[in-house]
N, C-alpha and C positions, 0 to 999 in steps of 0.2 A: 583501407580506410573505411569504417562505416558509415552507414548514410542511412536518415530516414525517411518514411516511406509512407504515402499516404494510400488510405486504405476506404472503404465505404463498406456496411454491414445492413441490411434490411431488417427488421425487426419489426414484429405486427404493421407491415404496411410502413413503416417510418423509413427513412435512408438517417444513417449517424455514421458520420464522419471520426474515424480516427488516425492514429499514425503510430509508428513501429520502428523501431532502432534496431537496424539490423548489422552486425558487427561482421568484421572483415574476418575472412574465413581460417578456422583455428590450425596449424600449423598440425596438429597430431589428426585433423580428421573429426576429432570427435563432436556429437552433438553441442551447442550450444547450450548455457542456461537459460532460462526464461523470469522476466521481470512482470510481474503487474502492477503498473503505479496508478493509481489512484488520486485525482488534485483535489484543493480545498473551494472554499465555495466562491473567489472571484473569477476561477478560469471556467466556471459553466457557462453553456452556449449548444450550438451548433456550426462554428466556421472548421472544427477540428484544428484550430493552430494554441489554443492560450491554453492548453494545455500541457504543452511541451515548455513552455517560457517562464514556469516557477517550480522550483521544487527539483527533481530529479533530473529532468529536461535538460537545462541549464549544465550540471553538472560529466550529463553525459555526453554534449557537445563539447567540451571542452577538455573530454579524451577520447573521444571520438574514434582515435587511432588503436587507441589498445583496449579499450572497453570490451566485454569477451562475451554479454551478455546480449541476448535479445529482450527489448523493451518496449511491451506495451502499452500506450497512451491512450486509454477512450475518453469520453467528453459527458460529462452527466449533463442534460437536458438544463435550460431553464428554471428552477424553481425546485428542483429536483435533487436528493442525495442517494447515497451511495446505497440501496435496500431495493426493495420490489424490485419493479422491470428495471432501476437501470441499475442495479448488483448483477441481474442476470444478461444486460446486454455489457458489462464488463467479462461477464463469464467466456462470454459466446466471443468476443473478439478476441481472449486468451485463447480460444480452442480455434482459429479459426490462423489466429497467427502462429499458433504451435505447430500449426499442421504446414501450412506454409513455407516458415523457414524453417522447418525441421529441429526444432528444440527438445530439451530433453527435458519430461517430463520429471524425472525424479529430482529435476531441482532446478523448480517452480518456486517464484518466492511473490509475496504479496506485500507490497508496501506504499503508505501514502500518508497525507498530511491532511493536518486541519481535520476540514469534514473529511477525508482522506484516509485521516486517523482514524473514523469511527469506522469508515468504511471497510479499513482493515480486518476491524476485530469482526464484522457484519458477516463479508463474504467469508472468512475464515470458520465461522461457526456456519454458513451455511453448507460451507465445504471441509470438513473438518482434518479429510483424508487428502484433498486438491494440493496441496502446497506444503514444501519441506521449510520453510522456517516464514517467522512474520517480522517487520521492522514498523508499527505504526510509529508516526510522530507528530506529536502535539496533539493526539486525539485525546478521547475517553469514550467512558459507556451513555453517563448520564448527561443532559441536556445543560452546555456547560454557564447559561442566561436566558433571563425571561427573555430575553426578544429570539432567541431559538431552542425554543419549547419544543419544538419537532426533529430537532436535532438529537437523536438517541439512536443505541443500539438494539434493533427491534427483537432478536431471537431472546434476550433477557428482561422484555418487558414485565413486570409483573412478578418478577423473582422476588423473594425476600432479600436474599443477599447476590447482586448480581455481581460482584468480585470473586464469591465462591464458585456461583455458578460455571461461570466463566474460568476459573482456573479448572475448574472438575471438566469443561470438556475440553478444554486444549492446554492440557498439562504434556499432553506427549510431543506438542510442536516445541523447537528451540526457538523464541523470541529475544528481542532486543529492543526495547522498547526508548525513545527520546521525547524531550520537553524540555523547552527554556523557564526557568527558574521566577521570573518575572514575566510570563505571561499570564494576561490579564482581560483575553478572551477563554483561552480553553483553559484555567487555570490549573497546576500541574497534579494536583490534591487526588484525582478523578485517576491517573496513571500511578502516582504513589500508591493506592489503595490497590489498583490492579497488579501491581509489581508485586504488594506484599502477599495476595491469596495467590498469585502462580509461586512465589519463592515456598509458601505454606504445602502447597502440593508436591511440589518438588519438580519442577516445571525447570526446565534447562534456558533459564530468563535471566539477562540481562539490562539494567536502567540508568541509564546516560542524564542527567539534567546539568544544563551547559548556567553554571553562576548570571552571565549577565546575559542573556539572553529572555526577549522578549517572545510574542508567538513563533517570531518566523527562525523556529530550530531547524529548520527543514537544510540551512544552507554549513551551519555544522556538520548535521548530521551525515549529510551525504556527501563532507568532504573529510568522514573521521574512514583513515585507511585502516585501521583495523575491521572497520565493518565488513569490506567488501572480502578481505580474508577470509573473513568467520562467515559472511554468508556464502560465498562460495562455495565452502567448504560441505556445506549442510548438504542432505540426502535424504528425499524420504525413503 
């Protein structure tokens, strides 16, 4: 049975709490894969638990028994999203819990929701090599309402066309990208665009939009079992 595991990382002086899904040990020996989830902007904090309780969390406790992956959970700060220091204190607990429970780097996957979503596409371009496939959901690049102006993806600030861009540097990852159809925070227009310049490149991408689904695609998503097939299966 897996179980998860809480964890503490020091960062310039700071202690950030996170937690890690470590799965019951694989039957052939071989290394584990490794998950990095990323939450959207109500599980920020510091307790290191509301992180785990939306999104992916949820899903992985409730296979708890045969879930094959290692999963881990950091906590963006306060006020704070998924770029600067805390993209790289997500970084730093992926290498920290890689090394740990002995995961296999060549298939590393990065996925998250909401701001989550942006975070995705964020650390992905900051890592462009780090991770054999992406699953953002419900995210995008641009800031998706006036009241979250700061909500953007910083490495394509300033592009002319930040859907091109973005396809031209991670055309060689296989993506699989979700959005509910009726959301009406991240609206889904911001992912259609990004789906069509990865499909232009010829980018190995896939786009899921669930008909009645509002923001919260996150609980389709991560219970569509074809995904976890098809991510598994990736390799850098």
């Amino acid at each position: 049975m897996g179980e998860f595991v809480k964890r503490e990382l020091i960062l310039d002086g700071v202690t950030h709490r996170y937690q890690v899904f470590v799965p019951a040990r694989a039957a052939d020996g071989r290394k584990p894969p490794v998950i990095l989830f990323l939450h959207g902007t109500g599980e920020r904090g510091s307790d290191g638990d509301k992180q785990v309780g939306v999104g992916l969390g949820p899903h992985v406790l409730g296979h708890r028994a045969d879930f094959p992956a290692i999963v881990v959970f950091p906590q963006a700060p306060d006020d704070r999203d998924w770029k600067g220091k805390t993209a790289a204190l997500a970084l730093a607990q992926l290498e920290r819990a890689t090394e740990e429970f002995n995961g296999d780097r060549d298939r590393t996957y990065l996925t998250g929701l909401s701001m989550g979503g942006y975070g995705t596409w964020e650390l992905a371009l900051m890592e462009p090599h780090r991770f054999a496939a992406l699953v953002p959901v419900c995210g995008a690049l641009l800031p998706p309402r006036e009241e979250r102006l700061n909500l953007f993806v910083t490495p394509l600030a300033g592009e002319g066309d930040p859907y091109a861009m973005l396809a031209h540097r991670l055309h060689h990852l296989p993506i699989w990208i979700f959005h509910g159809a009726k959301d009406d925070l991240v609206p889904p227009d911001d992912d259609r665009r990004a789906y069509a310049a990865l499909q232009a490149a010829g980018a190995d991408v896939s786009y899921t939009e669930f008909p009645g689904a509002a923001h919260n695609a996150w609980d389709p998503a991560y219970a569509t079992p074809e995904l976890w097939k098809w991510l598994f299966s990736q390799r850098r």
